[in-house]
HTML snippet that shows the backbone in 3Dmol.js (N, CA, C, O; Angstrom):
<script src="https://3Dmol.org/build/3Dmol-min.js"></script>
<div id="view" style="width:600px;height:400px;position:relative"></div>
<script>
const pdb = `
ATOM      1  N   UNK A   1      -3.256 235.095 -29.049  1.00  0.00           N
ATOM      2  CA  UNK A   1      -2.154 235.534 -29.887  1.00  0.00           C
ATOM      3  C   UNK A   1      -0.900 234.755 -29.485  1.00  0.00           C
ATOM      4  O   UNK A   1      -0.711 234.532 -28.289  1.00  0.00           O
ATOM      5  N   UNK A   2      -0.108 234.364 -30.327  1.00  0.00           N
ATOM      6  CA  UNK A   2       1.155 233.672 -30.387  1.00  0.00           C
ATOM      7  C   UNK A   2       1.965 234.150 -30.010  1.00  0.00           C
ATOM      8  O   UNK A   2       2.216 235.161 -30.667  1.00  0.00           O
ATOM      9  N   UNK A   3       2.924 233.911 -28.843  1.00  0.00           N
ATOM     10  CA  UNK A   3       4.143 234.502 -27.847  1.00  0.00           C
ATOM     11  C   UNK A   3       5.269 233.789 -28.970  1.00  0.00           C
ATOM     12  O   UNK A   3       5.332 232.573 -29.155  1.00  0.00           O
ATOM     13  N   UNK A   4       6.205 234.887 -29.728  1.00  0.00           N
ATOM     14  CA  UNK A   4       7.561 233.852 -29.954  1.00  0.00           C
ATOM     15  C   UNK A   4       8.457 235.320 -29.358  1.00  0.00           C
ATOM     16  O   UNK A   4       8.258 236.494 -29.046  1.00  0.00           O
ATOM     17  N   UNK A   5       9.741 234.120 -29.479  1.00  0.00           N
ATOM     18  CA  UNK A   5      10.899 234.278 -28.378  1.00  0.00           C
ATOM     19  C   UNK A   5      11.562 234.985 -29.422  1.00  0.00           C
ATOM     20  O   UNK A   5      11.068 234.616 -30.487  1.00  0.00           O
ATOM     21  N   UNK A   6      12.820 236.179 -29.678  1.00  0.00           N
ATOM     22  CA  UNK A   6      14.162 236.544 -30.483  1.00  0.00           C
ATOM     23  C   UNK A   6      15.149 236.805 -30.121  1.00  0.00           C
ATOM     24  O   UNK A   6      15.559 237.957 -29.975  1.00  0.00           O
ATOM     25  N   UNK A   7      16.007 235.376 -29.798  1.00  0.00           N
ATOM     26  CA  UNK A   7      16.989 235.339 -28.969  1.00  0.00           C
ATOM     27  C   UNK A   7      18.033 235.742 -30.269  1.00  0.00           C
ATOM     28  O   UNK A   7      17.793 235.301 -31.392  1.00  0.00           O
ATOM     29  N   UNK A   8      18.966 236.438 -30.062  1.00  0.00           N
ATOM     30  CA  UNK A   8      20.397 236.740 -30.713  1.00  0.00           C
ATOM     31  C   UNK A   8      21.380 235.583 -30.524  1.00  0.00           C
ATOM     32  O   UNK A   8      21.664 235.183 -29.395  1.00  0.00           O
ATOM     33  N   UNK A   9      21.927 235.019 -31.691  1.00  0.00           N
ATOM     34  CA  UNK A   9      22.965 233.751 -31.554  1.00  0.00           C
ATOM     35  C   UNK A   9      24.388 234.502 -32.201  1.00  0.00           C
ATOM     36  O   UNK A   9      24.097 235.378 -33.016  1.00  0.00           O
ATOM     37  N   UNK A  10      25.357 234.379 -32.059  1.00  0.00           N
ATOM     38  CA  UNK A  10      26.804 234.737 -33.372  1.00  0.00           C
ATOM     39  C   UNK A  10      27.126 233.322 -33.243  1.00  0.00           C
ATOM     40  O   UNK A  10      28.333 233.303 -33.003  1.00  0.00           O
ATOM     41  N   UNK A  11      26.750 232.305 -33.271  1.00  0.00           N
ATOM     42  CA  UNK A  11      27.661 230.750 -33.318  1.00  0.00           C
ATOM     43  C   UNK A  11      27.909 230.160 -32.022  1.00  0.00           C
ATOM     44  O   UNK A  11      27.486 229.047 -31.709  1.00  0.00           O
ATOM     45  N   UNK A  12      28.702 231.025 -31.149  1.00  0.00           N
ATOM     46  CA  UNK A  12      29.301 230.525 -29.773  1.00  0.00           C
ATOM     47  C   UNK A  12      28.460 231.403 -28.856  1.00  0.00           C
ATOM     48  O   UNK A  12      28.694 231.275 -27.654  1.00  0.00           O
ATOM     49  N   UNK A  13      27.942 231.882 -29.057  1.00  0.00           N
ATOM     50  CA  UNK A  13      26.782 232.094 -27.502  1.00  0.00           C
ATOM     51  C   UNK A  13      25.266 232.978 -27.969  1.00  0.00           C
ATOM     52  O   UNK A  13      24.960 233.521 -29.031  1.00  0.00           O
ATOM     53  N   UNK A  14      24.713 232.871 -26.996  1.00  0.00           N
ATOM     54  CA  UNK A  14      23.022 233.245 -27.425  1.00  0.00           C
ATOM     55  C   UNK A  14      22.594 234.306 -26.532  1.00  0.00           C
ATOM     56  O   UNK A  14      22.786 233.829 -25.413  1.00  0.00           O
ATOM     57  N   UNK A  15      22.195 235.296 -26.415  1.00  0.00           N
ATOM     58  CA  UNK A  15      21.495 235.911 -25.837  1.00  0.00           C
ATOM     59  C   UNK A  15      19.622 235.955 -25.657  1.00  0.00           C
ATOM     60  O   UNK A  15      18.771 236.463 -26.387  1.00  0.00           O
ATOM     61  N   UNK A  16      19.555 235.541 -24.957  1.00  0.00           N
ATOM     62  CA  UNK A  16      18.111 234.551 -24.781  1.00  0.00           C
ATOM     63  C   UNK A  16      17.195 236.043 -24.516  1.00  0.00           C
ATOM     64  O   UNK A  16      17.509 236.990 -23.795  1.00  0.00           O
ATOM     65  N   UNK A  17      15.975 235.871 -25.363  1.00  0.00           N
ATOM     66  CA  UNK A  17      14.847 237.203 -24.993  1.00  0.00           C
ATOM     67  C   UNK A  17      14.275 236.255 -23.867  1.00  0.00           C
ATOM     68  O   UNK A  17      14.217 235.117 -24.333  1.00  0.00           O
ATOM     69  N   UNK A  18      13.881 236.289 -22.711  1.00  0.00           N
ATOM     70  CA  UNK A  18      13.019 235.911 -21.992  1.00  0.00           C
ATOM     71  C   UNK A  18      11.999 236.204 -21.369  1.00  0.00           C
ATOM     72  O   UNK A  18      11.556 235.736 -20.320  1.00  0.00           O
ATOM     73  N   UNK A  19      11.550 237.139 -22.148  1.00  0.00           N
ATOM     74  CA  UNK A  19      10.386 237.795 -22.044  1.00  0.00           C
ATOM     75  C   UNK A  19       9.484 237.355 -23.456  1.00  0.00           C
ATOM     76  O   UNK A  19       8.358 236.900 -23.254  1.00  0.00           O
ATOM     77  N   UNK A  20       9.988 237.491 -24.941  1.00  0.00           N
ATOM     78  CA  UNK A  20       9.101 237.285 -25.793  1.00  0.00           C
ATOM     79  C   UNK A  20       7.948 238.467 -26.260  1.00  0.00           C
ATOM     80  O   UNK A  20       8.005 239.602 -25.785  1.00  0.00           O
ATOM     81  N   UNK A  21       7.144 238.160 -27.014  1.00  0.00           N
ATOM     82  CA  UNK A  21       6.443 239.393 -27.780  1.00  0.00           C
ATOM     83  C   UNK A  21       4.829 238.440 -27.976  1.00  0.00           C
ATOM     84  O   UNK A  21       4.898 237.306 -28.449  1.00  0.00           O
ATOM     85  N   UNK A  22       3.841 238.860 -27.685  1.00  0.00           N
ATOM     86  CA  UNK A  22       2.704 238.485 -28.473  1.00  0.00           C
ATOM     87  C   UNK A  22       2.563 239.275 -30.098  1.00  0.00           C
ATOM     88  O   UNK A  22       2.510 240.481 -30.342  1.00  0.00           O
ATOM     89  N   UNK A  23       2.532 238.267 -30.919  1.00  0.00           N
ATOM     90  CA  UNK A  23       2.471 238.729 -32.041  1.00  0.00           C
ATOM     91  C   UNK A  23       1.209 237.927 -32.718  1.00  0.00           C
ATOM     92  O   UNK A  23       0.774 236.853 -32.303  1.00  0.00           O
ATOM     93  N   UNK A  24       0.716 238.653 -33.830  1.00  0.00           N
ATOM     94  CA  UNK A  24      -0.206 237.931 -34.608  1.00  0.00           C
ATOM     95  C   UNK A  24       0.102 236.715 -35.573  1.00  0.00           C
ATOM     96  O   UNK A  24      -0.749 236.094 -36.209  1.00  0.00           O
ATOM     97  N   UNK A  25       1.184 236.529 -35.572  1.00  0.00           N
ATOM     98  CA  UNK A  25       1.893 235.415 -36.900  1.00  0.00           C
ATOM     99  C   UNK A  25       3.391 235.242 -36.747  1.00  0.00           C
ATOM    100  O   UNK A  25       4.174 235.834 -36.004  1.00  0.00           O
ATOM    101  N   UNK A  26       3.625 234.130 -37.777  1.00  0.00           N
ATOM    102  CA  UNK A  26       5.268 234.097 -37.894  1.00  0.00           C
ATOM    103  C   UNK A  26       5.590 235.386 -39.090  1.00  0.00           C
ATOM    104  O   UNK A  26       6.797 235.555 -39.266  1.00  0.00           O
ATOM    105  N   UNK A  27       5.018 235.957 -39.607  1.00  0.00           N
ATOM    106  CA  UNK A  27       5.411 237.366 -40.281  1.00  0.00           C
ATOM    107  C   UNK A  27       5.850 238.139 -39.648  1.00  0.00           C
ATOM    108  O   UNK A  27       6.970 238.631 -39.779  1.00  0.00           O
ATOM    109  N   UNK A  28       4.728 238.489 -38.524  1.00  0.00           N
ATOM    110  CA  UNK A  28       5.148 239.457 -37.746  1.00  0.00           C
ATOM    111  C   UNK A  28       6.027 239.509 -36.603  1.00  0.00           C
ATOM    112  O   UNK A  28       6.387 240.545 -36.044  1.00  0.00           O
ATOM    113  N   UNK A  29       6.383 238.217 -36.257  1.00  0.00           N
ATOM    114  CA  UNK A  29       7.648 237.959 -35.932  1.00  0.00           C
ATOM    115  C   UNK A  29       9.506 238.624 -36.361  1.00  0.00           C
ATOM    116  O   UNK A  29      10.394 239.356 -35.924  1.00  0.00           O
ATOM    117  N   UNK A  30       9.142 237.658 -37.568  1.00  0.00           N
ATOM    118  CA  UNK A  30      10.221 238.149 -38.535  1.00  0.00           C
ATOM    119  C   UNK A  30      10.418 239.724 -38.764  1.00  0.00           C
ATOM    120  O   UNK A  30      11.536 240.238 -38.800  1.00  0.00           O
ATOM    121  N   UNK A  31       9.070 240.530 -38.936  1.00  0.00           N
ATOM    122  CA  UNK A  31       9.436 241.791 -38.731  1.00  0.00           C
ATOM    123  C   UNK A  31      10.132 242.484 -38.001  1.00  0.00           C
ATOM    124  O   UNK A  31      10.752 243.527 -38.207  1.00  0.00           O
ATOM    125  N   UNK A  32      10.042 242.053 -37.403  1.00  0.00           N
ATOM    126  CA  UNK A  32      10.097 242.629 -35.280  1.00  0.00           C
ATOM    127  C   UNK A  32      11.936 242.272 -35.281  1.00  0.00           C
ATOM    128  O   UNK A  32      12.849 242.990 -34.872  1.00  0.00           O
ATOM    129  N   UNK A  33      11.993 240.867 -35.918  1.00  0.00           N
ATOM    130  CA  UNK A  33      13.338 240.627 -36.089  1.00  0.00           C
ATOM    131  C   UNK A  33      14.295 241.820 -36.914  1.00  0.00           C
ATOM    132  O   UNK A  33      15.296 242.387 -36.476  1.00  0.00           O
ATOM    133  N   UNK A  34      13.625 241.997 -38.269  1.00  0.00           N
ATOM    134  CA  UNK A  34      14.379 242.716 -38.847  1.00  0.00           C
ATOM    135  C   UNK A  34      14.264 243.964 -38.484  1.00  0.00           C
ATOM    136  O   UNK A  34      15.305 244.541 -38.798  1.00  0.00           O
ATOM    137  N   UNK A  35      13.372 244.817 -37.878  1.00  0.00           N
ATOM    138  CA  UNK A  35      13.399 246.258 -37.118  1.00  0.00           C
ATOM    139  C   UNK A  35      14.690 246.302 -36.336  1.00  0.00           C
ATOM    140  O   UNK A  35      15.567 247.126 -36.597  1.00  0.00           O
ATOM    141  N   UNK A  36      14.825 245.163 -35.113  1.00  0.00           N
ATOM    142  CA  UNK A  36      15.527 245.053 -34.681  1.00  0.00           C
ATOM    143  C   UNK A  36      17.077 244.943 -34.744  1.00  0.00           C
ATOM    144  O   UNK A  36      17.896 245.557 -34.060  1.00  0.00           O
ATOM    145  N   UNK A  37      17.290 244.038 -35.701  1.00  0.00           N
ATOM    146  CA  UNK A  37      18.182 243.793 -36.918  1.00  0.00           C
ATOM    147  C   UNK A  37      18.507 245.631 -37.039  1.00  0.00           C
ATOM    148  O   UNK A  37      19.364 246.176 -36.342  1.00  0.00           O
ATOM    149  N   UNK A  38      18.058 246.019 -37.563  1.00  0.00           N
ATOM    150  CA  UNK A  38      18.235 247.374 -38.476  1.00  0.00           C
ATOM    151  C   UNK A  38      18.639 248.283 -37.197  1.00  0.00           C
ATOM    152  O   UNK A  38      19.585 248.992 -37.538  1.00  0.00           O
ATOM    153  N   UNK A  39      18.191 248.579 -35.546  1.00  0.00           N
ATOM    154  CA  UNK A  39      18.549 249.305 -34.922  1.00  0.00           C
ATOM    155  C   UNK A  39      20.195 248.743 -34.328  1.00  0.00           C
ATOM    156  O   UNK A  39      21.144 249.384 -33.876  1.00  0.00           O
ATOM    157  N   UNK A  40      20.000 247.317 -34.568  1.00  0.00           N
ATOM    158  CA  UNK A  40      21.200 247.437 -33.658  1.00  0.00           C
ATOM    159  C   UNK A  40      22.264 247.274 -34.867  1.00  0.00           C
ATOM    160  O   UNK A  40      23.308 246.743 -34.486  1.00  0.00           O
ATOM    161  N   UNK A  41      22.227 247.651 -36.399  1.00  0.00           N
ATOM    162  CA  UNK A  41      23.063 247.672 -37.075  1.00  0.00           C
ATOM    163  C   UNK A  41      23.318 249.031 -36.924  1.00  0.00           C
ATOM    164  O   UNK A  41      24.498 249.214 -36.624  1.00  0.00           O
ATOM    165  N   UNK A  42      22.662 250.066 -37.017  1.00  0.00           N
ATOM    166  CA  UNK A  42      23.078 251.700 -36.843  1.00  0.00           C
ATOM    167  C   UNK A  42      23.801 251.606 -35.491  1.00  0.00           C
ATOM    168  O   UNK A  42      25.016 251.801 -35.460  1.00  0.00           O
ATOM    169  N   UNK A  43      23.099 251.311 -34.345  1.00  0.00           N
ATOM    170  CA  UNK A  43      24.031 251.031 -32.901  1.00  0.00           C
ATOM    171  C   UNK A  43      25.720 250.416 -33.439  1.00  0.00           C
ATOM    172  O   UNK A  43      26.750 250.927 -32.998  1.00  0.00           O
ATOM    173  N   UNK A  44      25.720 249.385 -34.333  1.00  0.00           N
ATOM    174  CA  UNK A  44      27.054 248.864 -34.258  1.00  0.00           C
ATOM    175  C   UNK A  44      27.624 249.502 -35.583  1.00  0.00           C
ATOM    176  O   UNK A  44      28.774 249.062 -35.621  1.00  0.00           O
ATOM    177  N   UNK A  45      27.420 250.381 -36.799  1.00  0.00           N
ATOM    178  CA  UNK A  45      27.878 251.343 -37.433  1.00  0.00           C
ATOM    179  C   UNK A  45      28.225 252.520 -36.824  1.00  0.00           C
ATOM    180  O   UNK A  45      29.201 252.968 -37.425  1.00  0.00           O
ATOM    181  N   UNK A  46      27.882 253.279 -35.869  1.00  0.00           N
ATOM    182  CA  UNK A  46      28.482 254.125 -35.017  1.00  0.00           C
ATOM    183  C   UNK A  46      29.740 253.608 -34.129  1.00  0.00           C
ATOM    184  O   UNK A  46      30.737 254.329 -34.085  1.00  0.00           O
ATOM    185  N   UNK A  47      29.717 252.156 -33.293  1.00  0.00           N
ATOM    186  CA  UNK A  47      31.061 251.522 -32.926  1.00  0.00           C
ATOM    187  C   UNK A  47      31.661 251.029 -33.895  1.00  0.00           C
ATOM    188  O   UNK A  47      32.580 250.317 -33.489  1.00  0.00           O
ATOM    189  N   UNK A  48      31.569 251.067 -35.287  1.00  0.00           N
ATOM    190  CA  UNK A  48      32.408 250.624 -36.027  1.00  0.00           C
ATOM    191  C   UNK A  48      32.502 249.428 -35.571  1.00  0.00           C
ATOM    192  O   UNK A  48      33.551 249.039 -35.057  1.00  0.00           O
ATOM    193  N   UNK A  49      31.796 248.919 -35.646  1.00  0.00           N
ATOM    194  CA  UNK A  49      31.621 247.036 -35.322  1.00  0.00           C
ATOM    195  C   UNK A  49      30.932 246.272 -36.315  1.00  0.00           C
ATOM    196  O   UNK A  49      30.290 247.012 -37.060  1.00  0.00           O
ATOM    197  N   UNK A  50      30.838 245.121 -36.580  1.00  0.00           N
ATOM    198  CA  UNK A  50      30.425 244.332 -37.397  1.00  0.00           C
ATOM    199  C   UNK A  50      30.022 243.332 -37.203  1.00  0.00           C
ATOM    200  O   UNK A  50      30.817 242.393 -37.159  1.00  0.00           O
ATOM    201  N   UNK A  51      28.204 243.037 -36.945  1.00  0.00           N
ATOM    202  CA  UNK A  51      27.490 242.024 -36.211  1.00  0.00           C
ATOM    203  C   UNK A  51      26.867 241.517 -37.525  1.00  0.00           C
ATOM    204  O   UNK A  51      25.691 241.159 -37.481  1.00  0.00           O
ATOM    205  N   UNK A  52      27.408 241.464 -38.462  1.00  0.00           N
ATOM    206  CA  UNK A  52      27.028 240.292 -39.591  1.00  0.00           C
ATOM    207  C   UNK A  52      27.017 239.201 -39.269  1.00  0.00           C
ATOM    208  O   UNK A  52      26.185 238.530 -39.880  1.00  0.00           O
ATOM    209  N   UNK A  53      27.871 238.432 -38.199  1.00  0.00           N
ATOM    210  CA  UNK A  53      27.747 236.823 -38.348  1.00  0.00           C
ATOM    211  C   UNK A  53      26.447 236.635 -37.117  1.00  0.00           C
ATOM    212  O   UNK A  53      26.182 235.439 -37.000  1.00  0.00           O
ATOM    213  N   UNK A  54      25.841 237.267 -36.460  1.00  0.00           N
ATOM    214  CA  UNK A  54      24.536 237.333 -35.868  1.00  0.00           C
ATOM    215  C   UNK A  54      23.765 237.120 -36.438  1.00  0.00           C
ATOM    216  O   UNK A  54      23.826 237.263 -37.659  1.00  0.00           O
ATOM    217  N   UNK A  55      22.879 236.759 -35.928  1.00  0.00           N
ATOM    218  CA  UNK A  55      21.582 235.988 -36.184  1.00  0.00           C
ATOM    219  C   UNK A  55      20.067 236.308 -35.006  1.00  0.00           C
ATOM    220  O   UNK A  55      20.316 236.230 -33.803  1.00  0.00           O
ATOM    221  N   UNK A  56      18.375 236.699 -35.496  1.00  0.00           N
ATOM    222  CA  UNK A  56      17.965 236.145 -34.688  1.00  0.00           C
ATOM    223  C   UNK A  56      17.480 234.442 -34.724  1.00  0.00           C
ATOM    224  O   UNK A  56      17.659 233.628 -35.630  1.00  0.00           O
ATOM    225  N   UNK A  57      16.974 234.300 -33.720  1.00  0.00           N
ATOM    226  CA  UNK A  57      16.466 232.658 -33.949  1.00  0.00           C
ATOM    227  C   UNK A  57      14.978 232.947 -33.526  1.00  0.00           C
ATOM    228  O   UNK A  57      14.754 233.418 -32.411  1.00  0.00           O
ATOM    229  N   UNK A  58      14.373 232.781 -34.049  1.00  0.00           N
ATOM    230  CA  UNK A  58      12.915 232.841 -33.494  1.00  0.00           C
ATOM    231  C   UNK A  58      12.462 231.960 -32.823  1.00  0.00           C
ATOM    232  O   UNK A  58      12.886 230.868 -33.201  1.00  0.00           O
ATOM    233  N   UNK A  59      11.732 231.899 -31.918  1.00  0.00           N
ATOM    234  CA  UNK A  59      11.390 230.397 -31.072  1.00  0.00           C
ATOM    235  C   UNK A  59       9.760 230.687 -30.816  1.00  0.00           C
ATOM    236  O   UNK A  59       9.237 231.802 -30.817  1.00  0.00           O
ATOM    237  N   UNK A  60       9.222 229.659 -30.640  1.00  0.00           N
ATOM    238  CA  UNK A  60       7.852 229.844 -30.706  1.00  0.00           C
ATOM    239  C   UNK A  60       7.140 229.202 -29.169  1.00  0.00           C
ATOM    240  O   UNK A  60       7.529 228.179 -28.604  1.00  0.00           O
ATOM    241  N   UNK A  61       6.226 229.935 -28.792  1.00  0.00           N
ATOM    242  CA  UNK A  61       6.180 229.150 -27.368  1.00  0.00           C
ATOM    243  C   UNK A  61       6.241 228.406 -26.388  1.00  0.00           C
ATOM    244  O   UNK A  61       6.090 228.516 -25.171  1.00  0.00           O
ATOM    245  N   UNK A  62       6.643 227.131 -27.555  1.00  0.00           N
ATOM    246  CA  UNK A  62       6.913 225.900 -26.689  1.00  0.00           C
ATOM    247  C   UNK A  62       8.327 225.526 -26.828  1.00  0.00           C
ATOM    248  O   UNK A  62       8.831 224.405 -26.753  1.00  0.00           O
ATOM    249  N   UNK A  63       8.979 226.885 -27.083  1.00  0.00           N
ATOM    250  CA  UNK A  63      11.118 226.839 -27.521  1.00  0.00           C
ATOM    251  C   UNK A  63      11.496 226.341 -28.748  1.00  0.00           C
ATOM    252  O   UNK A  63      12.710 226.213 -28.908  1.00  0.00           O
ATOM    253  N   UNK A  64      10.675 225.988 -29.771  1.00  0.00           N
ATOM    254  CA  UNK A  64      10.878 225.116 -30.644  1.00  0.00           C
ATOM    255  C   UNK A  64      11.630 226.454 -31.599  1.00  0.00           C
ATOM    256  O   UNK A  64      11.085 227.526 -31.337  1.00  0.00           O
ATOM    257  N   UNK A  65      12.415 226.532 -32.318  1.00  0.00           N
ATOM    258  CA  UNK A  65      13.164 227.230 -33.120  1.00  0.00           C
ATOM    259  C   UNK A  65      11.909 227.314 -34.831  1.00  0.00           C
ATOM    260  O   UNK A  65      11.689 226.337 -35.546  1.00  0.00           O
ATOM    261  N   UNK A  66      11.521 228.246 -34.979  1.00  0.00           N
ATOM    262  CA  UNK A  66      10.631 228.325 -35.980  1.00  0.00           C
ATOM    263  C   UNK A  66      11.160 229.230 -36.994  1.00  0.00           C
ATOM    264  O   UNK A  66      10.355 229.309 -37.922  1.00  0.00           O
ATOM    265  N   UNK A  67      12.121 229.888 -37.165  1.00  0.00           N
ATOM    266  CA  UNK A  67      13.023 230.575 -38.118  1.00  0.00           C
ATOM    267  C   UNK A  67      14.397 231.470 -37.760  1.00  0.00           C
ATOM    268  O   UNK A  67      14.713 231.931 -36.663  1.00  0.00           O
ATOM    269  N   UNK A  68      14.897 231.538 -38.653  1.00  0.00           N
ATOM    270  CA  UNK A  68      16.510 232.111 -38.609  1.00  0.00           C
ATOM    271  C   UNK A  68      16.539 233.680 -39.296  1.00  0.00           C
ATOM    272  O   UNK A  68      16.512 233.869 -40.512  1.00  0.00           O
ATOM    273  N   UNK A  69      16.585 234.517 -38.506  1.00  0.00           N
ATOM    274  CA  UNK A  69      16.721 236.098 -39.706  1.00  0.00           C
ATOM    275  C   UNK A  69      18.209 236.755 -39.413  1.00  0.00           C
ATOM    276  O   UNK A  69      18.573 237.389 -38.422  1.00  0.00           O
ATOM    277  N   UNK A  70      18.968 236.387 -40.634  1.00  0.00           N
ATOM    278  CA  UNK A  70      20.175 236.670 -40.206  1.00  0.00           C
ATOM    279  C   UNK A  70      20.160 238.514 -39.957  1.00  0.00           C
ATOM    280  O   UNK A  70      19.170 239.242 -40.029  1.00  0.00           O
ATOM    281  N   UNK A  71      21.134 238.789 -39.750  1.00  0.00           N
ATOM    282  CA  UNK A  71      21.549 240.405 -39.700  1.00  0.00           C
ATOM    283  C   UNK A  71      21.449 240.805 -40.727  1.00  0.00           C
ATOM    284  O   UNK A  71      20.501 241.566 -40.923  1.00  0.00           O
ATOM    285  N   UNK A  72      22.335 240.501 -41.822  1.00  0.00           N
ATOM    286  CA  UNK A  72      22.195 240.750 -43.080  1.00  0.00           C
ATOM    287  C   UNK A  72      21.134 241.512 -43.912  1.00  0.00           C
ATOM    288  O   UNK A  72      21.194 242.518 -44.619  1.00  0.00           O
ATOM    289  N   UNK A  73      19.770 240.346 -43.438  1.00  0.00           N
ATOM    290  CA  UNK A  73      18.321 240.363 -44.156  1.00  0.00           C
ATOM    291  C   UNK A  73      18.681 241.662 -43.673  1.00  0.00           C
ATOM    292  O   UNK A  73      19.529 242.100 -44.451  1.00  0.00           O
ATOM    293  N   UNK A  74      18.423 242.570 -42.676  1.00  0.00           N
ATOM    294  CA  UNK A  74      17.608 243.790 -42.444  1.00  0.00           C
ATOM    295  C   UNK A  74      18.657 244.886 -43.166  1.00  0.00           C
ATOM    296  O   UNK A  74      18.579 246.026 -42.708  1.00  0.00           O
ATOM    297  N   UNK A  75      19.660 244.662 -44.281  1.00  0.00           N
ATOM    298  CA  UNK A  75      20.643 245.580 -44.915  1.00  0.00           C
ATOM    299  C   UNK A  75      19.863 245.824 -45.737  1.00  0.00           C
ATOM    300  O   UNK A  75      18.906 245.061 -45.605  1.00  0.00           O
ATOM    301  N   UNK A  76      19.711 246.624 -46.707  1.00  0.00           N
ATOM    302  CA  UNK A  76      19.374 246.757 -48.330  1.00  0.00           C
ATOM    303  C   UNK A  76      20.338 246.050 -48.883  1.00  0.00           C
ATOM    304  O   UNK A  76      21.500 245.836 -48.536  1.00  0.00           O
ATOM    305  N   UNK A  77      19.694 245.706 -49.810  1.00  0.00           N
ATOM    306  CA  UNK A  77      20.172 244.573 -51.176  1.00  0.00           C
ATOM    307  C   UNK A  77      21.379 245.405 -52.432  1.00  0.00           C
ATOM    308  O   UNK A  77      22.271 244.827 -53.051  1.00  0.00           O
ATOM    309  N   UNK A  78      21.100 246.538 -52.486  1.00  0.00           N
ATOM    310  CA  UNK A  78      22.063 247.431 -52.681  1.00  0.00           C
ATOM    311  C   UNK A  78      23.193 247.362 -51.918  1.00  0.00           C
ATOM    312  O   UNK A  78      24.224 246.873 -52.380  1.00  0.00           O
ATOM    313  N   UNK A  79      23.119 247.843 -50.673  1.00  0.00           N
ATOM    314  CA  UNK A  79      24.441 248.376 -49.798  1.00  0.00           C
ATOM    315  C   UNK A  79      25.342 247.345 -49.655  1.00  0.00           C
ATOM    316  O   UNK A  79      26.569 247.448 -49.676  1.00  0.00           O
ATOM    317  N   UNK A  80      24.446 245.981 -49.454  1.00  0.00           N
ATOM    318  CA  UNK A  80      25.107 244.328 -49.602  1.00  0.00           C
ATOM    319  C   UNK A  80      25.890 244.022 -51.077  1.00  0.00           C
ATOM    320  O   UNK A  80      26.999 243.497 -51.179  1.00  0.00           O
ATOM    321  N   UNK A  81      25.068 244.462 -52.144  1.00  0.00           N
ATOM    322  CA  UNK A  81      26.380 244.463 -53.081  1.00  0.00           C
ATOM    323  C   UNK A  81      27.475 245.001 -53.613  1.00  0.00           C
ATOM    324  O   UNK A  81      28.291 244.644 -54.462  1.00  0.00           O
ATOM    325  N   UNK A  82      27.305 246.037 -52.862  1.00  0.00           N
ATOM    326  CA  UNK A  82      28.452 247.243 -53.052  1.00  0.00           C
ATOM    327  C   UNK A  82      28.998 246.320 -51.955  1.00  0.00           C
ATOM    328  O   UNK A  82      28.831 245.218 -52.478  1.00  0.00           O
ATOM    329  N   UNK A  83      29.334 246.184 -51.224  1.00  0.00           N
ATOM    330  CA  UNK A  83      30.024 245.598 -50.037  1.00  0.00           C
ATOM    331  C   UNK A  83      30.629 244.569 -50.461  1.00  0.00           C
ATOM    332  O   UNK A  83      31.827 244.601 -50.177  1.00  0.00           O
ATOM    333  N   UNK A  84      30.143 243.214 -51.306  1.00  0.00           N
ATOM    334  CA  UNK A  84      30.324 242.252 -51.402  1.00  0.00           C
ATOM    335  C   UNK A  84      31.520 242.528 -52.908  1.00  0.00           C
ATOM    336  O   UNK A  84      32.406 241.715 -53.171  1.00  0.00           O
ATOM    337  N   UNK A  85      31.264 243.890 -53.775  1.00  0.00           N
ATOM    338  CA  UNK A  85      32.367 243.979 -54.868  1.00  0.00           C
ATOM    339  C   UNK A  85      33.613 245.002 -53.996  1.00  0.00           C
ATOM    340  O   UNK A  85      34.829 245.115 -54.156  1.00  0.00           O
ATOM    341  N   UNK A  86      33.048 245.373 -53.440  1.00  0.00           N
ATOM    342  CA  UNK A  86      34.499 246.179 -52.376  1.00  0.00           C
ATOM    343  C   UNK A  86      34.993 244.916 -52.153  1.00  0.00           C
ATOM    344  O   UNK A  86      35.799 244.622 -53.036  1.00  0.00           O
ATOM    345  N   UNK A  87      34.847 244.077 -51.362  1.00  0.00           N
ATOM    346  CA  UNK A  87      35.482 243.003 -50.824  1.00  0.00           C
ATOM    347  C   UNK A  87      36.350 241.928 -51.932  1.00  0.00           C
ATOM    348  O   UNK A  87      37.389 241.278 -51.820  1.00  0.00           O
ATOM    349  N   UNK A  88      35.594 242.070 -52.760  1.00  0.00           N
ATOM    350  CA  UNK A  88      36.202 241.271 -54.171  1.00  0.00           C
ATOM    351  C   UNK A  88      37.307 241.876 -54.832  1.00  0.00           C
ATOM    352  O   UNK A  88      38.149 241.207 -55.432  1.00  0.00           O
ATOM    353  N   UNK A  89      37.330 242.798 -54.768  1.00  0.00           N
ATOM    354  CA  UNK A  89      38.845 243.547 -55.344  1.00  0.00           C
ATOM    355  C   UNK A  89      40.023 244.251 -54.308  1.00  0.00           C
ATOM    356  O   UNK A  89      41.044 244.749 -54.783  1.00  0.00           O
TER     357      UNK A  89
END
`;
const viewer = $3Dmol.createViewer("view");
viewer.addModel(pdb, "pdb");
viewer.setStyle({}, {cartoon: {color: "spectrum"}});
viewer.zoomTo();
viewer.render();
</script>
């Protein structure tokens, strides 16, 4: 089974997983991302914080960067456009 890495980036610094996950695929990767994604958005909706410009980076056993799941992805597609017409007016 395939070890990838989900290190957290915002632009200027990374928080490196160095441990990693055996997973069955790059799907189930990405999942794992967006679960994750989704807990630490309730964690940072209770501080009234805003980790939108976060990112995970997925890395695949040999460090190679194999996909990007922003924060975002793990919002509903709803709550993102209500957000995005609040912001517009």
């Amino acid at each position: 089974m395939p070890r990838f890495f989900l290190h957290i980036d915002d632009g200027t610094q990374r928080i490196e997983d160095e441990e990693g996950s055996d997973l069955p695929d790059l799907a189930a990767a990405r999942e794992e991302a967006l679960s994750a994604a989704r807990q630490l958005w309730a964690a940072a909706i209770l501080r009234q914080q805003d980790i939108g410009s976060r990112r995970f980076v997925i890395a695949g056993g040999d460090a190679s960067v194999v996909e990007m799941v922003e924060m975002d992805d793990a919002l509903p597609r709803s709550l993102l456009d209500r957000l995005k017409t609040r912001t517009r007016t």
